[in-house]
C-alpha positions as CSV (number, residue, x, y, z in Angstrom):
1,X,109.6,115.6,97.3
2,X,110.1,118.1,94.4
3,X,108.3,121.3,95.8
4,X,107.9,122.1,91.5
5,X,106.1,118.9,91.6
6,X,104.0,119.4,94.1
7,X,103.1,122.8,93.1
8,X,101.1,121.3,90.1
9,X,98.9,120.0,92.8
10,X,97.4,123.0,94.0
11,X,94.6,125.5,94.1
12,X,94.9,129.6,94.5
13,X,94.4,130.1,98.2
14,X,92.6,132.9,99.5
15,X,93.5,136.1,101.5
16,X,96.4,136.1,99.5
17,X,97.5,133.2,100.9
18,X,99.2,131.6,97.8
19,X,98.7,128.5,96.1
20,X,97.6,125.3,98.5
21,X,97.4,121.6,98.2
22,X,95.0,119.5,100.8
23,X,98.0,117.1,102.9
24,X,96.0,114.2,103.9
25,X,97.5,112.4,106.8
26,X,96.8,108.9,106.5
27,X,97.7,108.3,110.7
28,X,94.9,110.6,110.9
29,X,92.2,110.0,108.6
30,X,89.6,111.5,110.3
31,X,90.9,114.4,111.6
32,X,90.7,118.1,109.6
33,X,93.6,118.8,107.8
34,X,94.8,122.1,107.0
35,X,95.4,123.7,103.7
36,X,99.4,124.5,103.0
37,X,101.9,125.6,100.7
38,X,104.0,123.2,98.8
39,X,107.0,124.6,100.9
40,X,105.3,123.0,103.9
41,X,104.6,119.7,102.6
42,X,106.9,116.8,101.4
43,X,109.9,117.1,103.4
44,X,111.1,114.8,106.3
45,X,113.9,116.3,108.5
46,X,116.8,114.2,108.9
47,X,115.9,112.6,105.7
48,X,119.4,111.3,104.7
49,X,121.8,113.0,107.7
50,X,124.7,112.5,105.2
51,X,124.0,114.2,102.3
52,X,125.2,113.7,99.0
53,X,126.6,116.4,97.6
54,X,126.7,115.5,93.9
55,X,122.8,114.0,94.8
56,X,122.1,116.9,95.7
57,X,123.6,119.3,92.4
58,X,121.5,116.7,90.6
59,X,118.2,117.1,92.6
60,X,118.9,120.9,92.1
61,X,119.0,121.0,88.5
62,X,116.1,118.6,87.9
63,X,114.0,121.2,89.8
64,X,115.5,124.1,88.3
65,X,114.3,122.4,84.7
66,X,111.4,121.0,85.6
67,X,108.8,124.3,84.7
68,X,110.2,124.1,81.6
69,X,109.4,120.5,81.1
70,X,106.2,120.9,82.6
71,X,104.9,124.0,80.6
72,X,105.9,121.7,77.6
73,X,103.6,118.8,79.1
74,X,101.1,121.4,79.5
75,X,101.3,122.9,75.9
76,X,101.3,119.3,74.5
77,X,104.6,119.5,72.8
78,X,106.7,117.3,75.4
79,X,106.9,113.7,73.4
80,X,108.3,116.6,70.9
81,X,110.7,118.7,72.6
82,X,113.2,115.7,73.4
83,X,115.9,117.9,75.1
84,X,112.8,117.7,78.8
85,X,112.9,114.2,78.7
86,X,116.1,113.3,80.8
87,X,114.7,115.8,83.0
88,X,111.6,113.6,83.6
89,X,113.9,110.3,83.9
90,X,115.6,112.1,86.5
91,X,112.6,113.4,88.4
92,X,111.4,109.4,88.7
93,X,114.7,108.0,89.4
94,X,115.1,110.7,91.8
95,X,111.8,110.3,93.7
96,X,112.3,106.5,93.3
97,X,115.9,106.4,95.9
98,X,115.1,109.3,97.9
99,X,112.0,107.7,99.4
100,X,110.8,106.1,102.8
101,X,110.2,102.8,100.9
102,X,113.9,103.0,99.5
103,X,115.3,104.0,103.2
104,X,113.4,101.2,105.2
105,X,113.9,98.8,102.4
106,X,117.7,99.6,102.8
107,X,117.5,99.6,106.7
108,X,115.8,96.0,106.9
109,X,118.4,94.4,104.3
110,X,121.4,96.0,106.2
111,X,119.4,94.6,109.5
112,X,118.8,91.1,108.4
113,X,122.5,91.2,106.8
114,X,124.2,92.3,110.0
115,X,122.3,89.0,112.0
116,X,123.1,86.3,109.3
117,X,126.5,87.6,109.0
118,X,127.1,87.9,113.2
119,X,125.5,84.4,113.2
120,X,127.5,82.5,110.4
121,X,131.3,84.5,112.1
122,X,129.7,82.8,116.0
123,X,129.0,79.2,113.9
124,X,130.9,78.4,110.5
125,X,133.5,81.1,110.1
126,X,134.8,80.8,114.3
127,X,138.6,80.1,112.3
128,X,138.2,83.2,110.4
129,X,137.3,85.3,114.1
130,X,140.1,83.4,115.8
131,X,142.8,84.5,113.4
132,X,141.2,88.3,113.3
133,X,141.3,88.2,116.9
134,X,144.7,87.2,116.9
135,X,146.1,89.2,114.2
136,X,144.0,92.6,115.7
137,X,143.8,92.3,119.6
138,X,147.0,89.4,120.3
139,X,144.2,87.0,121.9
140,X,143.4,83.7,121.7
141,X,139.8,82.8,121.8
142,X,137.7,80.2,123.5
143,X,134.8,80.8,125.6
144,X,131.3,81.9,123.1
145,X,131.9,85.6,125.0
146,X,135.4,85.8,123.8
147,X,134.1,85.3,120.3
148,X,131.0,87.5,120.5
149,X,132.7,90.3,121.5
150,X,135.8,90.4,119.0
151,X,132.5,89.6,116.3
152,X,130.6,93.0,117.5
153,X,134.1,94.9,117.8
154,X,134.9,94.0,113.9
155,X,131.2,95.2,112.8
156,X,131.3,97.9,114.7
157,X,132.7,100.5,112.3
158,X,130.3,99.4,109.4
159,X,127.8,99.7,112.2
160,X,128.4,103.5,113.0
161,X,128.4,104.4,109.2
162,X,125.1,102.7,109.1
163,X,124.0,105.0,112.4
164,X,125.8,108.0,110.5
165,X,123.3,107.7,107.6
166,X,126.5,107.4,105.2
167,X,126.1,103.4,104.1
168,X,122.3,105.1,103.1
169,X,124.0,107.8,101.1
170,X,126.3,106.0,99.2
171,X,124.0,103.3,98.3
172,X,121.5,106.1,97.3
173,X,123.5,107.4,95.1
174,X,125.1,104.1,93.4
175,X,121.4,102.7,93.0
176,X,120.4,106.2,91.3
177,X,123.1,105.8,88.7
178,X,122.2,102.5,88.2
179,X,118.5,103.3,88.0
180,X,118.8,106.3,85.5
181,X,121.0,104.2,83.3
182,X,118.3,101.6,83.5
183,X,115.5,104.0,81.7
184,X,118.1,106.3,79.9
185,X,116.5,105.0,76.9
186,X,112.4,104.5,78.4
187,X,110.0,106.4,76.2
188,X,107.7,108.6,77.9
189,X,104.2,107.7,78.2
190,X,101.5,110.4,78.8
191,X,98.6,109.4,80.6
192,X,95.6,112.4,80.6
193,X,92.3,111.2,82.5
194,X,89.0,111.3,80.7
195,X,88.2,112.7,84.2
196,X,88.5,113.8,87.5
197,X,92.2,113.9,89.3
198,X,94.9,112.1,89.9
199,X,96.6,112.8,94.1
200,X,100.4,112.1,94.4
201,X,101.1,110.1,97.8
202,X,105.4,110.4,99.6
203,X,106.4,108.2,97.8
204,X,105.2,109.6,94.5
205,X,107.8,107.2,92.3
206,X,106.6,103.1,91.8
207,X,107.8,99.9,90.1
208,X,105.2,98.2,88.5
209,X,105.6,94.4,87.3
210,X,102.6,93.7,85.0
211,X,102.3,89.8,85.0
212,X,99.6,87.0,85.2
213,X,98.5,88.1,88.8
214,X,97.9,91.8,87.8
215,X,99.5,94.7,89.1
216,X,102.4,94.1,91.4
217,X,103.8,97.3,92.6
218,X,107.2,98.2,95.2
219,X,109.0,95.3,93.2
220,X,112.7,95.3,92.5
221,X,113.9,97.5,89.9
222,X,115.3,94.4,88.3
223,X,111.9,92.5,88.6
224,X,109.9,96.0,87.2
225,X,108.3,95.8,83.7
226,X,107.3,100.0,84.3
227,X,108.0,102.6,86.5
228,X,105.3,105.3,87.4
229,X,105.0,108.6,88.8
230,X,102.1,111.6,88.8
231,X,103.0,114.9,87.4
232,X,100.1,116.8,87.9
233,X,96.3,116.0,88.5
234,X,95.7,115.9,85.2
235,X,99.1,113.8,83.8
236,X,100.5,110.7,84.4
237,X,104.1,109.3,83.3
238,X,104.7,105.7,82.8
239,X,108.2,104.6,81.1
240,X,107.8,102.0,77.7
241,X,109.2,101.5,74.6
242,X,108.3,104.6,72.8
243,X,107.0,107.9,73.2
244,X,103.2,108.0,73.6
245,X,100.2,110.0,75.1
246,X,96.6,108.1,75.8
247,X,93.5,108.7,77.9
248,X,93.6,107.2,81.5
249,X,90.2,106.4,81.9
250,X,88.4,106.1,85.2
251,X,89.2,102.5,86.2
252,X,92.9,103.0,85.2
253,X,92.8,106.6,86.8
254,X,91.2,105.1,90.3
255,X,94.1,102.2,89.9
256,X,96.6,104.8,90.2
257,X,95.2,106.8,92.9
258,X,94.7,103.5,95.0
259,X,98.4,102.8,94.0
260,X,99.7,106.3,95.5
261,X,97.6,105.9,98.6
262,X,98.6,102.6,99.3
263,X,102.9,103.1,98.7
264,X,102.5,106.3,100.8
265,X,103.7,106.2,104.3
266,X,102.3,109.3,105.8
267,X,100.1,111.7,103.3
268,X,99.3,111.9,100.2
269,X,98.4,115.4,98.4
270,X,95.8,117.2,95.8
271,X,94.3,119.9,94.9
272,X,91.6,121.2,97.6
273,X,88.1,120.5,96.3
274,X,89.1,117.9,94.0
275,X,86.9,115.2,96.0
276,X,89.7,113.0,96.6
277,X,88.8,112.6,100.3
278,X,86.4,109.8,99.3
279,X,88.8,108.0,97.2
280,X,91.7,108.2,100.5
281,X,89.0,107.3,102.8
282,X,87.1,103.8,100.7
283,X,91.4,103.0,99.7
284,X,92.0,102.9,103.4
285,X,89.1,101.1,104.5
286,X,89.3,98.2,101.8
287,X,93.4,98.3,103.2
288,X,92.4,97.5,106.2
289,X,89.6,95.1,106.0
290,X,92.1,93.1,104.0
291,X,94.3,93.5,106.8
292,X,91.5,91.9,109.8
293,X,90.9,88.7,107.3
C-alpha cells in the first residue's frame, strides 16, 4: 500500500516517535495493538516474487506525485488543478491489481482453470494428448496413467510460471493497463464527511455496482458502475461522470467504513483516537452473525 497514502492516516506520536496510525488486526480483534509508522504497515513480503519492473517505475512515480496531489485535495483546488488527476486514477488502479483480493482472485481462476482443462485433455480432447504424446515423447498411449502423465508433463511449465509468481505479474500488469484506460476519462468525485473519520482497510481500492439490490462491492471491473478508494480520514474518491465534491454524511460515511472493513484481509488502519475501534469491532460482529445463520 502507498506508504504517502497511509501517512494521511496518522496522528503525531510521542517521544519523538513520528507520526503513527492504529493497525487493527482483524485475526485478532481483541488483542492490543501497537501504534506504528506508515513504513511498518501495509506491506506483505513476497507480495508478487516476480516483480514488474515497469509496475514498479509506475508505482514509483504515482508516490513520488502524490503530496502534491494531496496538498491540492487539502487546499481545495484539486477538481481545479487537472494536471493531479491521472495521479489519482493511478493511485486506484494501482491499489486495485496490487491487492490480496486481485492475487487470490487470480489464484482460484488459474486453479479451477488448470482442473477443467486437465479434465476435458483426460475426457474429450484424449486425440489431441495422443498426437502431443506422439509428436513430443515418440509414445503411443493407452492405459488412463499413460495419458495422465503426458497431460501433467504438458501443464507443467505453465505450472512453474504460476509457482514463480510470473503468470501473476504479467496478468497484473495487462489488467492495470486495461483498468487505467477504463477510467482515463472518470471524473473525480470528492467525498468530505459532515463528521467523524473515514479508516482505509489492505485492500484500500473497490468496485462498486450500484443496482436494484444496493451496494454490491469486489464485482468485476467490467460489471462495476464506480470504483472507490479513501484518501485520507477526511476525503473520499469515487470515479463518475464529472468532476465533483459533496458531503458524505454519516450513513454514507459508516457505509464506507463497513465497506473497507469488510474487503480487508488482515487490518485495516486510522488515526489513533479517532474511535474507530467501535466501528471495526460492531462491522465484525454483524460479519459474523451473518456468517452462523
Amino acid at each position: 500500500m502507498s506508504k504517502v497514502l497511509l501517512k494521511r492516516f496518522t496522528a503525531p506520536g510521542t517521544g519523538g516517535s513520528g507520526p503513527q496510525l492504529y493497525p487493527f488486526d482483524l485475526r485478532y480483534p481483541h488483542q492490543p495493538h501497537k501504534l506504528k509508522g506508515p513504513a511498518g504497515c501495509g506491506w506483505a513480503q513476497d507480495f508478487v516474487p516476480f516483480a514488474s519492473g515497469s509496475l514498479e517505475a509506475v508505482w514509483a512515480r504515482t508516490e513520488q506525485d502524490l503530496p502534491c496531489a494531496f496538498a491540492a485535495l487539502d487546499a481545495g483546488r484539486l477538481l481545479d488543478e487537472p494536471e493531479h488527476h491521472p495521479v489519482l486514477r493511478d493511485l486506484i488502479a494501482l491499489h486495485w491489481v496490487r491487492s490480496y483480493f486481485y492475487r487470490d482472485t487470480f489464484d482460484r481462476i488459474y486453479t479451477d482453470f488448470r482442473a477443467q482443462s486437465r479434465r476435458w485433455f483426460l475426457t474429450a480432447g484424449q486425440d489431441l494428448i495422443k498426437a502431443a504424446a506422439l509428436q513430443e515423447f515418440g509414445l503411443h498411449l493407452t492405459g488412463l496413467e499413460g495419458f495422465q502423465h503426458v497431460v501433467d508433463e504438458l501443464l507443467r511449465p505453465t505450472d512453474e510460471l504460476f509457482e514463480s509468481g510470473a503468470l501473476l505479474r504479467i496478468r497484473m500488469e495487462e489488467m492495470f493497463h486495461k483498468v487505467r484506460d477504463r477510467i482515463a476519462t472518470a471524473g473525480l468525485e470528492i467525498h468530505i464527511p459532515a463528521s467523524g473519520e473515514l479508516l482505509i482497510g489492505d485492500t484500500p481500492a473497490q468496485t462498486l455496482r450500484m443496482d436494484g439490490n444496493g451496494r454490491v462491492y469486489g464485482t468485476a471491473i467490467g460489471d462495476a458502475t464506480t470504483m472507490v478508494i479513501p484518501l485520507g480520514p477526511k476525503h473520499l474518491l469515487t470515479l463518475g461522470r464529472e468532476h465533483t465534491e459533496g458531503v458524505l454524511r454519516e450513513e454514507g460515511r459508516d457505509v464506507m467504513n463497513r465497506l473497507q472493513i469488510l474487503a480487508a484481509t488482515r487490518h485495516v488502519y486510522y488515526r489513533p483516537r479517532s474511535g474507530l475501534e467501535r466501528t471495526v469491532l460492531s462491522s465484525l460482529a454483524s460479519r459474523e452473525a451473518a456468517t452462523q445463520k
